[in-house]
N, C-alpha and C positions, 0 to 999 in steps of 0.2 A: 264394463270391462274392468274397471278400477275395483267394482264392489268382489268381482272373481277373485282379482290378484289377490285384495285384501286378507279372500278366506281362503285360497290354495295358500297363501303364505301362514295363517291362524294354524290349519291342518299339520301343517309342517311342523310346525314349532310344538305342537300337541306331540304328536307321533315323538318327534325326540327328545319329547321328556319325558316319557311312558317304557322306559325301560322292562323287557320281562323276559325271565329267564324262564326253559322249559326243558327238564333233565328225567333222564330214566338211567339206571344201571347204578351203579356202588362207586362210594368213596368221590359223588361229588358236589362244587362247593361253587355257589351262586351270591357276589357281593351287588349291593348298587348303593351311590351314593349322592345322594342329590341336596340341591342348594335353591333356596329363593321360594317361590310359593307356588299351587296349583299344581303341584307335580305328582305322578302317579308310578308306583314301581308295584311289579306283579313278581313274583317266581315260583317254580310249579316242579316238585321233586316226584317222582312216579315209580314204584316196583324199586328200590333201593336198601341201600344202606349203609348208614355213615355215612351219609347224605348232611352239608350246611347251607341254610341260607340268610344272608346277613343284608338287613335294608338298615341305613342312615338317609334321615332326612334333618334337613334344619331350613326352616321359612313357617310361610303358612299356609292354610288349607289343601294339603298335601295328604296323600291317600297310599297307604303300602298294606301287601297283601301276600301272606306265604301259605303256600298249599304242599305237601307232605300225605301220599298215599303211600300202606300198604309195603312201609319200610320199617327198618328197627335203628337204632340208635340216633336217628335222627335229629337235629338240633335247629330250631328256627329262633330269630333274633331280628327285633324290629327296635329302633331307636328314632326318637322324633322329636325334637326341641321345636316351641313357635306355638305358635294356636291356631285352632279349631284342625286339629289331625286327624286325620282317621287310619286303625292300625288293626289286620284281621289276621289271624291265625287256625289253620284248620290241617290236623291229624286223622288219618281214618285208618283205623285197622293194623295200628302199627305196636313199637312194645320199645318199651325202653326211649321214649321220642323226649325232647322237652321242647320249652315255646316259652320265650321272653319279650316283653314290651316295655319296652321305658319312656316314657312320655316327659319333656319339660314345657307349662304352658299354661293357657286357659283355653279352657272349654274341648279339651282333646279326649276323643272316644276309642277306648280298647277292646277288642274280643276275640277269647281265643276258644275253641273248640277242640276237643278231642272226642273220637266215638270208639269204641271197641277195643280198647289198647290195655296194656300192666306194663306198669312201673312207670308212668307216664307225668309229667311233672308242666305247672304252667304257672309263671312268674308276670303278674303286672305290677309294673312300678310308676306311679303317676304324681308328678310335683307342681301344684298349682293351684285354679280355681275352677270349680266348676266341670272337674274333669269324670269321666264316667268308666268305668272297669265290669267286665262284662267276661266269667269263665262258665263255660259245662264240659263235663266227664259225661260219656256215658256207657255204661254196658261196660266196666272194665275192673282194675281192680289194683290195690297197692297206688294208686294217684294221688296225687299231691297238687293242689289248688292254692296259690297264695295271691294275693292281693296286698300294697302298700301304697296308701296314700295320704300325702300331707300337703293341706291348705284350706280351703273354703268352698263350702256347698260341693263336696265330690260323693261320688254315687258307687257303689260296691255290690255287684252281683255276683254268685256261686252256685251251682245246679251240678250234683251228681246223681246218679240215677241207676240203679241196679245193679250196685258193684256190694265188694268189699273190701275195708280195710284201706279205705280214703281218706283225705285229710283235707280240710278245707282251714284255711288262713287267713285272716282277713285284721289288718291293722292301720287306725285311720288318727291322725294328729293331725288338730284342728277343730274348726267351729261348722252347726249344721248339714255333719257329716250322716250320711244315711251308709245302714250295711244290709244285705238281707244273701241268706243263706238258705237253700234247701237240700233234703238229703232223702230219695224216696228210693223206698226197698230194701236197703242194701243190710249188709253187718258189721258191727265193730268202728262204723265210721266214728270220725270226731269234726266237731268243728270250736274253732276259737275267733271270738273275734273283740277288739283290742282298740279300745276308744281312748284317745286322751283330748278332752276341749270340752265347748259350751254346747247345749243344746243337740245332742249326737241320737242318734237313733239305731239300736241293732233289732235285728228280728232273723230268729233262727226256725226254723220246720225238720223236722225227720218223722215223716212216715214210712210207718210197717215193716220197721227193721227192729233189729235188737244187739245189744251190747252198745249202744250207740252212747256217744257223748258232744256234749252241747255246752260251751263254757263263755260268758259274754266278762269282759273285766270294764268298765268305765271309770274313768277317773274325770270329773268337772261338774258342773253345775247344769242340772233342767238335762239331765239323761234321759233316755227312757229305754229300755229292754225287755224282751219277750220271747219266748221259748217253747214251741208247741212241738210234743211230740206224740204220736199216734200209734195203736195198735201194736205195740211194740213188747220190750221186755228187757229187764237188766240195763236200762237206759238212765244219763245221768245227764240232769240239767242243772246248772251253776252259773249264777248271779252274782257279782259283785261289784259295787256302786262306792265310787267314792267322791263325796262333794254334796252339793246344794241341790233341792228341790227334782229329785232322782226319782224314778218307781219302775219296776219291774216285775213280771210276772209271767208265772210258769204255769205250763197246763198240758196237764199228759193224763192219757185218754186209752180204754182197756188195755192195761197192759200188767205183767205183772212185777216185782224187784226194781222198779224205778226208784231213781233217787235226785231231790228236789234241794237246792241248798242256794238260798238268799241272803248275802249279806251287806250289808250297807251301813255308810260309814259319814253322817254327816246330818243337816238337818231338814225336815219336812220330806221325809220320805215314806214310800207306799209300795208297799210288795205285797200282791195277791199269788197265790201257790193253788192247784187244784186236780186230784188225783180221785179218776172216776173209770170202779168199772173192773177194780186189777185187787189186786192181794199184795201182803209185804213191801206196801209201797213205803216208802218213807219223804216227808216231807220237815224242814229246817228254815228256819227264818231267824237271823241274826242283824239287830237292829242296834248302833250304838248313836243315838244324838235325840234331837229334840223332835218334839211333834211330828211321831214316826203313827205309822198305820199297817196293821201289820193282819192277811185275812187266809185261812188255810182251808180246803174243804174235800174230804176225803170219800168215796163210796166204795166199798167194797168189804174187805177181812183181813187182819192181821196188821194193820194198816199204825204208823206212827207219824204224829204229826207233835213240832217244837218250834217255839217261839220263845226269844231271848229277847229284852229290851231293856237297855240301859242309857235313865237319862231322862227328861223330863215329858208331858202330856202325850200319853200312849196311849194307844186303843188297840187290842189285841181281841182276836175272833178265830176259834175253829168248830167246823162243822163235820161231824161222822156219821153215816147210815153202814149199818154194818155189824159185824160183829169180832170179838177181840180186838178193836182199835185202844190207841194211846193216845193222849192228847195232854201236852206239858206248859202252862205257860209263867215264866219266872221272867217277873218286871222287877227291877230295882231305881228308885228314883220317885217323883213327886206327878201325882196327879194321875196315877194310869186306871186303864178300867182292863179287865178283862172277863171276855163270854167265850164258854164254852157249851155245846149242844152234841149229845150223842143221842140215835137212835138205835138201838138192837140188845145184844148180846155181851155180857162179859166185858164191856166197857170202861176202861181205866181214865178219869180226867184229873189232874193234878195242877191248881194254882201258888203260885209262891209270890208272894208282894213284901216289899222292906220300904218303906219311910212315908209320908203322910198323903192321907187323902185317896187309899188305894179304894177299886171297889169291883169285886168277885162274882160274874153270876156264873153258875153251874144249873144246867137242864138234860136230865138221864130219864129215855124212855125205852122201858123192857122188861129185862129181868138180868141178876146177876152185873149189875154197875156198879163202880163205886168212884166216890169225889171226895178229894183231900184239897180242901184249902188251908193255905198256911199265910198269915199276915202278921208280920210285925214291922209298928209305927203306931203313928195317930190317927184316928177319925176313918181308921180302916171298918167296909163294912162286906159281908159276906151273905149271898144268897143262895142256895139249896135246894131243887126242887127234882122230885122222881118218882115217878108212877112206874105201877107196877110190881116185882115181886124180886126178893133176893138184893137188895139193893143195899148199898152203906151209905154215911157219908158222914167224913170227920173236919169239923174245924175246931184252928186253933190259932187264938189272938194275943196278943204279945202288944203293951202300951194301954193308954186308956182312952176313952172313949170309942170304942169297939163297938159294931152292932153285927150279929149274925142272925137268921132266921135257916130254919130248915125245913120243909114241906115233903110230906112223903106219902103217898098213895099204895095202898098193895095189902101183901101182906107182906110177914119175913122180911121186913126191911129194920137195920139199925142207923142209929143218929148219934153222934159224940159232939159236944161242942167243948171249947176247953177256953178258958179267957182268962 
């Protein structure tokens, strides 16, 4: 009899702290505000408009949840101070909605959802450790996805899907921070995402769309960034690293007018770039510190690939199959090597090295190539080699103790050396 009371009184206490609002019609507005831990609030807006709902919670392991059909202007808002929260948000078929989560805490989980909607907007703001943020869009268009969180070990998911003209936002300050974003189908979308601390990890995806842009900023030491985009076209991915021990790497796959741009700002960094498959692609690699690594590899036509490094022991590398590609690499500073390798047609590679120790290889195989190495400094040394027909290749060294050789297979091929 005692073990009954115990749980007819547990039931009770459950039930009135489960607040849940359930609304249909225009212009209405559902609060709940709760206090202390385990608490659960629901509210449910149905065929409206200009529809609010507003959950405050502060304790812990407390659970809130707003649902929003098939309304427009709609507005949901969840606030939760305390730890291990849980906070859901879900739009279906509406226009004009938006959906806010603010989270203070450890270890609190956000997600909000919208499907089928335009002009639709979703705000997670999470301040703490170990907290997790969780949006998708789908099927809509003009959306706006933002994510913000600041502390340790928090987790940042993005998914939109078949729209256009989306935006996805993602900005994390602090230490082993992860971000990952995807963007499949759509047009014109962008994504940014905005790291400042140690050890942070982004990673972006857009397949099968075009116009698309992809922009990662890291500022801190042992970053890492990646950026895959697929099938696409007129697509723009952008790297920018600043600090210690950082590498990032971009790879965009048949498409055509992609544009590739890595820059880094510090020392022992490593950017791979790889553009296969597409025409007028264009690929950038800008390196300023020490014992940088820097590797571009391009398949297709029309295609330009550049590499900038300034500062001490560099290793630069670009690879092209194809024909009419560019390939640039200008190192200033002590100790650098760079390789360049074209296969095909009409082929342009251009090396530029200034101060000691530099060393050039260039490799043209076809017809109509040509390789211009320029070094001046000491103990700079230059290598030369191309098979085939139509082909040039000029160097010219500046300083003493210079070494060049030039190899040439074919016929119609000329050589200048100049020292």
């Amino acid at each position: 009899m005692k073990k009954r009371m115990i749980y007819a009184s547990a039931v009770a206490l459950f039930l009135a702290a489960t607040p849940a609002f359930a609304q249909s019609g225009t212009s209405n507005a559902a609060a709940i505000t709760q206090e202390g831990r385990l608490n659960v609030a629901a509210a449910s807006q149905v065929n409206g408009t200009g529809n609010g709902a507003a959950i405050a919670q502060e304790g812990r392991s407390n659970a809130a949840s707003s649902l929003q059909v098939n309304g427009a202007d709609n507005a949901s808002a969840i606030s939760q101070e305390g730890a291990m929260n849980r906070a859901a948000v879900a739009q279906f078929g509406g226009l004009d909605n938006s959906a806010a989560v603010e989270q203070e805490g450890t270890m609190n989980r956000a997600a909000i959802a919208q499907t089928g909607g335009e002009d639709n907007d979703a705000d997670i703001d999470q301040d703490g450790l170990g907290n997790d943020a969780r949006i998708s869009q789908f099927g809509g268009e003009d959306n706006e996805a933002d994510i913000d969180q600041d502390g340790f070990r928090n987790m940042a998911g993005a998914a939109q899907t078949g729209g256009e003209d989306n935006d996805i936002d993602v900005e994390q300050d602090g230490s082993l921070n992860m971000a990952g974003v995807s963007q499949v189908g759509g047009e014109e979308n962008s994504t940014e995402i905005m790291q400042d601390g140690y050890r942070n990890t982004a990673v972006v995806s857009q397949v099968g769309g075009y116009d698309n842009e992809a922009d990662i900023d890291q500022d801190g030491a042992r970053n890492y960034a990646e950026v895959t985009q697929l099938g696409g076209e007129n697509n723009d991915g952008d790297i920018e690293q600043t600090g210690d021990d950082n590498a990032a790497y971009v790879s965009q796959v048949g498409g055509d007018d992609n544009d590739t741009e890595i820059m880094q700002d510090g020392d022992d960094n490593t950017a791979y770039s790889s553009q296969l498959g597409g025409a007028d692609n264009m690929a950038t690699i800008d390196q300023d510190g020490d014992d940088n690594l820097a590797s571009v590899a391009q398949a297709g036509y029309d295609n330009m690939a550049t590499i900038d490094q300034d500062g001490e022991y560099h290793v630069a590398g670009i690879a092209q199959l194809g024909e009419g590609n560019e390939a640039t690499i200008t190192q200033t500073g002590d100790y650098q090597t760079a390789v360049v390798a074209q296969s095909g047609e009409d082929n342009l590679a251009t090396v530029l090295q200034e101060n000691h120790g530099n060393t050039a290889l260039v490799g043209q195989l076809g017809r109509g190539n040509s390789a211009d190495v320029h070094q001046w400094g000491e103990h700079g040394t230059a290598v030369v080699g191309q098979a085939g027909w139509g082909h040039s290749a000029t160097v010219r060294q500046g300083g003493a103790g210079n070494a060049a050789v030039v190899g040439q297979s074919g016929i119609r091929n000329t050589a200048v050396i100049t020292q």
